[in-house]
Each structure stands twice: as C-alpha cells, then as structure tokens.
C-alpha positions in Angstrom: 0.0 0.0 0.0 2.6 2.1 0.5 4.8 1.3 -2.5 1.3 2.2 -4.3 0.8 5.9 -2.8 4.4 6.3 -4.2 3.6 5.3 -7.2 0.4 7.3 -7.4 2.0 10.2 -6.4 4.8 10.0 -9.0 2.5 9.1 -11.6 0.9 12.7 -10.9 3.5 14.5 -10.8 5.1 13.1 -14.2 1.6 13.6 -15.5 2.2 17.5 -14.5 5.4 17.5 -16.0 4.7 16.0 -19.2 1.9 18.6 -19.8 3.9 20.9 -19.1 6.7 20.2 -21.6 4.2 19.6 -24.1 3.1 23.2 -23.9 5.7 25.5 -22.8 8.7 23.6 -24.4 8.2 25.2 -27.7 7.5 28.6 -25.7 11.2 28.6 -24.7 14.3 30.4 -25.9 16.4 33.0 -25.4 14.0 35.8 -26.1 11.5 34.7 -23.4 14.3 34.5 -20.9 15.4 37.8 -21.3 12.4 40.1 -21.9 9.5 40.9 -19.8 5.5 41.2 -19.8 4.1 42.4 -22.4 0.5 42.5 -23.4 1.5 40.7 -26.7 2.3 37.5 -25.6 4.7 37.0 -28.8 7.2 39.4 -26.9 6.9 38.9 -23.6 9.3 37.3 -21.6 9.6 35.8 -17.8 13.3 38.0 -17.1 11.6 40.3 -14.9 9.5 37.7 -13.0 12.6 36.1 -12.4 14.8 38.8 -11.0 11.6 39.7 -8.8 11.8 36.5 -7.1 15.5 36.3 -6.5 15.5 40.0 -5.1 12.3 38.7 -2.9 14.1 35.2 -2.0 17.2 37.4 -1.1 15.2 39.9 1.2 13.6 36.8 2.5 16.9 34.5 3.3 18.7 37.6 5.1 15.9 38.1 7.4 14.1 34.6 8.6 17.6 32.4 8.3 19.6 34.7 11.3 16.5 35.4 13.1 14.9 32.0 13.3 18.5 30.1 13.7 19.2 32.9 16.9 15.2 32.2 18.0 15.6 29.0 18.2 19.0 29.0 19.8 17.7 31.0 22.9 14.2 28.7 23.0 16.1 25.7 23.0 19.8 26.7 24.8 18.9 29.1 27.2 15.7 30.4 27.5 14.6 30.1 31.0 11.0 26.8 31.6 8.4 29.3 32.8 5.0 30.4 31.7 6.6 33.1 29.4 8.4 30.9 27.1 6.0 28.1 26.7 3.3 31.1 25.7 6.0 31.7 23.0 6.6 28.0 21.9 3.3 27.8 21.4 2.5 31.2 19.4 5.8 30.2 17.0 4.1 26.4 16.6 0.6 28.0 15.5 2.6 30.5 13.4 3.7 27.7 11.4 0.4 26.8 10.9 -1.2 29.9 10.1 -2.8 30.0 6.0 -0.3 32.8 4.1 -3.2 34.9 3.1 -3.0 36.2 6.9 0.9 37.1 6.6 -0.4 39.2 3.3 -2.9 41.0 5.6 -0.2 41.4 8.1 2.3 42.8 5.4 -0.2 45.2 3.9 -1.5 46.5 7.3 2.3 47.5 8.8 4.9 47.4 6.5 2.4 49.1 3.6 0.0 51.4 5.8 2.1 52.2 8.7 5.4 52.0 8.0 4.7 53.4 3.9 7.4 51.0 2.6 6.9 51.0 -1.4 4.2 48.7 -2.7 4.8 45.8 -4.8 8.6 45.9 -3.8 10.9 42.7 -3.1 11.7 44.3 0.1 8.0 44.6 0.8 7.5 41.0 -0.2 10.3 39.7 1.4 9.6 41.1 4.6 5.7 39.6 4.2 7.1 36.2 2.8 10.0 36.1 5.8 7.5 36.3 8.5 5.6 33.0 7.2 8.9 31.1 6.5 10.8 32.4 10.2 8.2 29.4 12.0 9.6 26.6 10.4 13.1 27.8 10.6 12.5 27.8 14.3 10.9 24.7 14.6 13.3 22.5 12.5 16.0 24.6 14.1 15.3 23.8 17.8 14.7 19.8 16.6 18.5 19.8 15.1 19.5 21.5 18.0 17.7 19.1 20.5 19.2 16.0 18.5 22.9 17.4 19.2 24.3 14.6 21.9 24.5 16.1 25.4 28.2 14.5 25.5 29.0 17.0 22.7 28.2 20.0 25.7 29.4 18.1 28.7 33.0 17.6 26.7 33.5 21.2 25.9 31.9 22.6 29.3 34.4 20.1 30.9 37.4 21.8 29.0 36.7 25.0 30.0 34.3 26.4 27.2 31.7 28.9 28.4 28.0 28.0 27.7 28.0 30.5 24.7 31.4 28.8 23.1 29.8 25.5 24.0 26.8 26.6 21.6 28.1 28.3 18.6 31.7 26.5 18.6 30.1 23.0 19.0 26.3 22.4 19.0 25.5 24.9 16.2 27.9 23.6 13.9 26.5 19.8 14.5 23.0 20.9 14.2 23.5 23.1 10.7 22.9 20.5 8.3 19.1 19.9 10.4 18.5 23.9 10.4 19.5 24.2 6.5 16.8 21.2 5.4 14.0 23.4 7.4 15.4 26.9 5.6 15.4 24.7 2.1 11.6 23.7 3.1 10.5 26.9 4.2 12.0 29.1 1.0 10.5 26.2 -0.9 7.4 27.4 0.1 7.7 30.8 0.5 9.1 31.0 -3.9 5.8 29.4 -4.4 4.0 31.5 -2.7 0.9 33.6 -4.0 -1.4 35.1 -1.9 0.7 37.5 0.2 2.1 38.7 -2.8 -1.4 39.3 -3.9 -2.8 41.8 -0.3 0.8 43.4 -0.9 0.1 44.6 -4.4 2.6 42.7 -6.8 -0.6 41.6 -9.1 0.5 44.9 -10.6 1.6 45.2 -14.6 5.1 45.5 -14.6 7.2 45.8 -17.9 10.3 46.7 -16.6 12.8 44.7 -14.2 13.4 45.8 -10.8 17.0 47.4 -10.5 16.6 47.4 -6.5 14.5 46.0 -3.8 12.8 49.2 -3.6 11.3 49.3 -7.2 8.2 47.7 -8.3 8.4 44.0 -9.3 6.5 41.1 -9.4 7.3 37.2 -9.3 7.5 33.8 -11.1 3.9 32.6 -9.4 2.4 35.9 -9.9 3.2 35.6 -13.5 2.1 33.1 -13.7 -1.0 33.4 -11.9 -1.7 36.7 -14.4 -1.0 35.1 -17.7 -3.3 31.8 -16.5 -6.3 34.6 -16.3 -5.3 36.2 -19.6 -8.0 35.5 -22.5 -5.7 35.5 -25.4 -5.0 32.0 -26.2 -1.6 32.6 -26.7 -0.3 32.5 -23.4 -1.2 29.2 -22.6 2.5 28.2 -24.2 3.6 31.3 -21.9 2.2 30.2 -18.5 3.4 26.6 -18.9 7.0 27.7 -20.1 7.1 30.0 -17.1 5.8 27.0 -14.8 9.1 25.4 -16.0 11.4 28.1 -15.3 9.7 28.5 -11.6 10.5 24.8 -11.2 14.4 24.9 -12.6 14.7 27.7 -10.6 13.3 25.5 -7.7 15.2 22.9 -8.3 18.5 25.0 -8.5 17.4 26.6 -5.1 17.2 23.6 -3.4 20.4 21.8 -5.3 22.4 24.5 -3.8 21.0 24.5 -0.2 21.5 20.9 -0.3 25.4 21.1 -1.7 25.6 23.3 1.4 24.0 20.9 3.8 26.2 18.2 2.8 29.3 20.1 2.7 28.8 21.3 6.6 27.4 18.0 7.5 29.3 15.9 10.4 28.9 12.7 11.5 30.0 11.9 15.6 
C-alpha cells in the first residue's frame, strides 16, 4: 500500500510534467528568458518575474535564516521553563500553521499602511514572505539542536568552554545541516507563494525589471497566476513555459542548499 501511494503520487506528478513540456517547451528560448511582460504574448518574456523572485528570495533568506537560527537557539539553549516561554513556543508552533493569506494581511496593514514602505517591492515581499517562513526555521532549528548529543556539551563545558562557546563552537555547527533542510523547506514554500504577494500589491503590470529592492516588481507565481487569467489563447504556451522556469529555478534553489548541507554536514 505504500509502495502504491508512491507510485500514485509520482504518476501525478510526471503527468504534471509532461503537460507541461508539451506546452511550454516550444515557448522557450532565449527571447522569453530575457524580456519581460508584455501585453502581446509574442514578446513577452519571464526576465523580470525572475529577477523579482531572486530580489524577494534574497530579502527573505537575510531576514528569517539569522532570526529563526538565533530564536531557536535561545528557545532551545537558554531560555529560561516558565510560563513566558512556553506562551512563546506555542504562538511560533501555531505561526507555522497559520494560511499565508494572513501574513499578506499582516504585510499590507504594517509594513504598507504604517510603516509606507513602497508597494509591490521585493523588500515589501520579502519582509511579508519572511515572517511566514521564520516558524519553520525555528521549529526544524530547535529539533536539530535538541538531537545534538549532550556528551558533545558536557565535553567542551568540561574543557573549559563557556555555555556561549559550548553553543556556537560545538552544537550549532553539528545541528547546521538539520536547520539548513528546514530553511530549504520553508523558502521552498515561500518562492511558491501567492497570496501575500497578492494583499501586498505585486498583481501589478510591470514591464520593466526591478533594479533594486525598492522598485516595483512582481514574481515567477504571480506571473504566472496573471498570464493563466489572460483570454488571449496565446499564453497558454507562456504560462506553462514559465511554470518550467519556476521549477528549474526550484530545483536550482534547493540543489544549492542541499550542496551546502552536505558540505557542513558531520557525522560523531
């Protein structure tokens, strides 16, 4: 039975694929790489999609990766057992939890109306989209922590490392590999992400690339999204070329993050 859900789910996921290819293969090349929307879907292109996700994956990484490896170092090193902290625990574990659509709200109500940051913006996005991914940083990050052997801290305490040293010399180090596979997860999900992009306002038309994090932009799922509600026809081919380049550029993502997580990972 379980060999059989496998299967099942492979054979969906090939069937994805291979409709897919069959449409958006031909809608491929060079051109489409490198320009942008259009409203003519014979020129336009998936280049400024693209550099709106990497700006928004960027502004994303820097904020949730330090933040939620720190958070979870104090939860699970030395935050104190009272009342306080298990109130916390528990907010971060419903956080985790929470649909995105309510990170969208959250982005549009503070970052947007109070703090007047642009609209439609990587940095805007990125903020919005690190809030939902910082939860499962935490979470995975306090698990790899937790499966760090106490011997590992009871041998450097007992040569004279502090509790501080003991942590980021020893038991961060050890529990890297465990925090990177809930970062790859978490920016998995946060590059497929719609709907906070939509209460943030990068639905918006935008025909030239972002040269900052400040300018408008949109992203590879927005695109997406946009072109699938699109009458013409004609960008069918367009949507289900740019579904492939959202995957490749999944797939590189997470190829990288896991090069990294093998390269730091140690065996004890």
């Amino acid at each position: 039975m379980g060999l059989g859900a496998v299967v099942l789910s492979l054979g969906f996921l090939a069937l994805l694929l291979i409709i897919m290819a069959k449409n958006g293969l031909g809608g491929l090349g060079w051109d489409f790489l490198t320009r942008s929307d259009s409203t003519d879907p014979a020129t336009a292109g998936v280049w400024g999609a693209v550099k709106g996700s990497l700006l928004t994956m960027m502004v994303t990484l820097a904020l949730s990766f330090p933040m939620g490896v720190l958070a979870a170092v104090y939860l699970e090193e030395f935050a104190p057992r009272n009342r306080w902290v298990d109130w916390v625990e528990v907010s971060i574990n419903n956080l985790a939890a929470v649909p995105s659509i309510i990170f969208g709200l959250l982005g549009l109500a503070v970052f947007i109306n109070v703090m007047h940051l642009p609209r439609s913006s990587p940095l805007v996005g990125g903020m919005t989209l690190a809030l939902m991914t910082m939860p499962v940083i935490v979470i995975s990050g306090r698990n790899a922590i937790k499966a760090v052997p106490p011997s590992i801290r009871d041998a450097a305490l007992a040569i004279g490392a502090s509790p501080v040293q003991t942590v980021f010399h020893h038991v961060v180090p050890l529990a890297l590999p465990g925090i990177l596979t809930g970062t790859i997860i978490g920016m998995a999900r946060a590059l497929g992400e719609t709907a906070p992009l939509l209460m943030i306002g990068m639905r918006a038309f935008v025909a030239t690339p972002a040269d900052g994090v400040t300018a408008p932009s949109s992203v590879l799922p927005m695109q997406i999204f946009l072109w699938s509600d699109e009458i013409d026809k004609a960008f069918v081919q367009n949507t289900s070329a740019a579904i492939i380049v959202l995957l490749a550029f999944l797939l590189a993502m997470n190829g990288v993050a896991i090069y990294l997580r093998n390269k730091f990972e140690t065996r004890w």
